[in-house]
C-alpha angles and dihedrals in degrees: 000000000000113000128247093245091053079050098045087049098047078039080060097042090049088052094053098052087046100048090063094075103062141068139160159207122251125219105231126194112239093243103052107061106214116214115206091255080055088052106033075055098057086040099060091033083052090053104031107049097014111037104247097153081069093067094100092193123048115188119214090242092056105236083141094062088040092057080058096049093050094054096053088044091050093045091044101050101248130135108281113237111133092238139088096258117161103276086054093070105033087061086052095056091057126115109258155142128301088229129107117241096210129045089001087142100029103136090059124098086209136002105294123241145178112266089224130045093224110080134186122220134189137202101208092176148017128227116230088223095072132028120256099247086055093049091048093047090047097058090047091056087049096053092041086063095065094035088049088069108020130056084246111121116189128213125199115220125189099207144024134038101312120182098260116026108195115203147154118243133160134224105332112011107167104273098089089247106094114190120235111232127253114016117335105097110010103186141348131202128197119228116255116290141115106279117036081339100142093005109144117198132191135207109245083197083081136083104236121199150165095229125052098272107118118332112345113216104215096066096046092052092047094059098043092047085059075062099055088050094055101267123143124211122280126233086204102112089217100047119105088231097068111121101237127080119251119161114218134178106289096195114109083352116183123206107243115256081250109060081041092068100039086055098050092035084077106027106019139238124311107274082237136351108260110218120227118184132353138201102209111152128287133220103247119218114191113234095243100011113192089187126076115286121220100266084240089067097031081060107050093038102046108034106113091209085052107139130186133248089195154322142220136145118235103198109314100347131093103224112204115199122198126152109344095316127100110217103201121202108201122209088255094059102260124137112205117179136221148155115258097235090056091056101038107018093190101046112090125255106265125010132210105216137001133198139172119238111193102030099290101333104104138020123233102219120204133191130160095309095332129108132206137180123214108199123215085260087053097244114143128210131184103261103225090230128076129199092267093073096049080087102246126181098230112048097237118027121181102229106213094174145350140194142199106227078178096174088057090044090240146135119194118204120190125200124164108331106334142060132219125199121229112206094214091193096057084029081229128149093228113184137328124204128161128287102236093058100048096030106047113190111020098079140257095286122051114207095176144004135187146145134251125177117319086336136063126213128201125204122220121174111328090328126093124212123204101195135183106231092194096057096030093228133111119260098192147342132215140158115279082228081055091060090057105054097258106167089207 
């Protein structure tokens, strides 16, 4: 029997024949004068995202055609006139969805869904616009968004046939929808289903970001991803799952109560809520006390055999970790203290290696073959990805430290006595060597790397390096106790 996605494609092909046949006559109010790009516009909007092709009788006067109009302007929110005023055609030459807004899913008896609550998902293909770890990153918080509020959990897989393949494509790309160039429609995503069931596209025509210059790809995902998991689109203004495109502040961004209920009206609430950070209260440690410290903090500031877990900066603070606590220098010049699992319940106690990814905006966790982000809000997800795909040599390194050279596109990872680089453009394991022969002067074992400023220091045993990677030489060297402010 053939399936409803093969029906729904051959549906597509049959409209569009059929589409090129006719053609209309707009009803124009006296004050807007309407040129023929303006109507050749409304004509192709009208049949692409509201049916039109489906209106079998089509009056001179064009009442047909104003009927149309109507509904767009009534599920969009416009004044409803029943002409292409202004504010009409302004709102068709949005940025938007490839989607139709109206009988989109009209050859299901109800809104489709997975059968199972656990759900693959593959990248196919990268856009040069981004690099691959923030596309990547971009797709897991999308996702997260709908796990976050649903008992659906997503797994990326890196190769295979996965439920829903994600890729960038430009113009005609196989699926009878071609995209149209810069802005117009942005992305599409099929309904669940075998085939291209699930399937989300996006239009490489496009600049794709993780700011709000242009086009950012986070929210877009996002929305198309509500496709992929059987939503329609949402006449509510303020739902994410409003066709046209609006960029709004994604940090700390909460999935409107609407799109909340459209989600869990097919697959159900979350089984619990997962916590993510918390800001329950530090121990503060003044930057040159001249009162007595907690002996916790004496301890770890001032042993001159005191060694580091990891570092990483969040924003404008350096962030120490060591056994299980996370020593945080603030910009003033203030150290507080806390344990790990008070600041970031779902992290585990103690971590091997940290990194920042975009400058100091976000923090690269890692722990045995697992992976975490920390956000600028510090907030922490699960990254999809584990160590294993990152293409080393040996199945299971121990990572004992990493750093971002980000104007070289790299990541370093050290393990043992070597090193090996990670091209996170081409998303390739490159090369390894050992440390002693690239990195004269640190030693032969790295605990911890980061970056400060134009150099970038390295800490092994109780010393820190501040090394010149360009030069391949050390700068300076001080006492890890010294970093921290210890008076001793």
């Amino acid at each position: 029997m053939m399936s409803l996605k093969v029906k729904y494609l051959l549906f597509s092909v049959m409209v569009a024949f059929m589409c090129t046949a006719f053609s209309f006559s707009s009803p124009v109010p006296p004050d807007v004068k309407i040129n023929q790009d303006a109507q050749q516009l409304a004509e192709s909007y009208l049949k692409q995202y509201y049916n039109m092709s489906s209106v079998k009788a089509r009056s001179k006067n064009g009442n047909s055609v104003s009927e149309k109009v109507k509904e767009m302007q009534r599920f969009l929110g416009l004044n409803v006139t029943g002409t292409l005023d202004s504010e009409t055609l302004a709102m068709m030459k949005k940025p938007r969805c490839g989607i139709p807004d109206v009988a989109k899913y009209s050859t299901f008896t109800s809104k489709p869904k997975w059968p199972t609550n656990k759900i693959t998902y593959r990248i196919v293909n990268y856009t040069p616009d981004m690099s691959p770890v923030d596309v990547d990153n971009s797709i897991a918080m999308a996702f997260k968004v709908w796990s976050d509020v649903s008992p659906l959990t997503f797994t990326k897989v890196n190769s295979g046939t996965a439920d829903i393949m994600i890729s960038f494509a430009s113009k005609e790309h196989g699926d009878f929808h071609p995209f149209d160039g810069p802005s117009g429609t942005l992305a599409h995503a099929f309904s669940p289903g075998s085939g291209v069931g699930g399937d989300a596209h996006f239009d490489d025509d496009e600049t794709w970001t993780t700011s709000s210059r242009k086009f950012n790809l986070y929210l877009v995902a996002a929305h198309e991803l509500g496709h992929s998991l059987g939503l329609d689109h949402s006449s509510n203004p303020i739902a994410l799952m409003y066709p046209t495109y609006k960029y709004v502040n994604t940090n700390g961004y909460q999935l409107p109560k609407d799109d909340v209920d459209g989600i869990q009206s097919i697959y159900g609430k979350p089984p619990a809520k997962q916590l993510t950070a918390t800001d329950q209260e530090e121990t503060s440690v003044p930057p040159q006390p001249k009162t007595t410290k907690t002996q916790a903090t004496t301890l770890f500031q001032c042993n001159p055999n005191l060694s580091l877990d990891a570092a990483a900066f969040l924003n404008d603070d350096a962030l120490f970790f060591k056994d299980g606590q996370v020593f945080r220098k603030h910009k003033n010049g203030s150290l507080t203290v806390a344990s790990i699992q008070t600041k970031w319940t779902s992290l585990p106690t103690n971590i091997d290696a940290a990194f920042n990814w975009s400058g100091r905006k976000s923090i690269v966790i890692i722990k045995g073959q697992d992976i975490w982000i920390i956000d600028n809000l510090g907030r922490v997800f699960k990254y999809p990805l584990n160590v294993l795909s990152l293409g080393f040599p040996n199945n299971s390194p121990k990572i004992d430290a990493a750093v971002n050279i980000e104007h070289m596109k790299k990541i370093l990872f050290f393990t043992g006595d070597s090193y090996y680089s990670f091209n996170a453009r081409t998303k390739q394991m490159n090369y390894g060597n050992k440390i002693l022969v690239d990195f004269p002067g640190i030693g032969s074992k790295v605990d911890s790397a980061f970056q400060l400023d134009d150099s970038y220091y390295f800490t092994s045993g109780p010393l820190l390096f501040q090394y010149d990677i360009n030069k391949k030489r050390v700068i300076s060297t001080q006492k890890i106790s010294a970093l921290l402010g210890c008076q001793t």
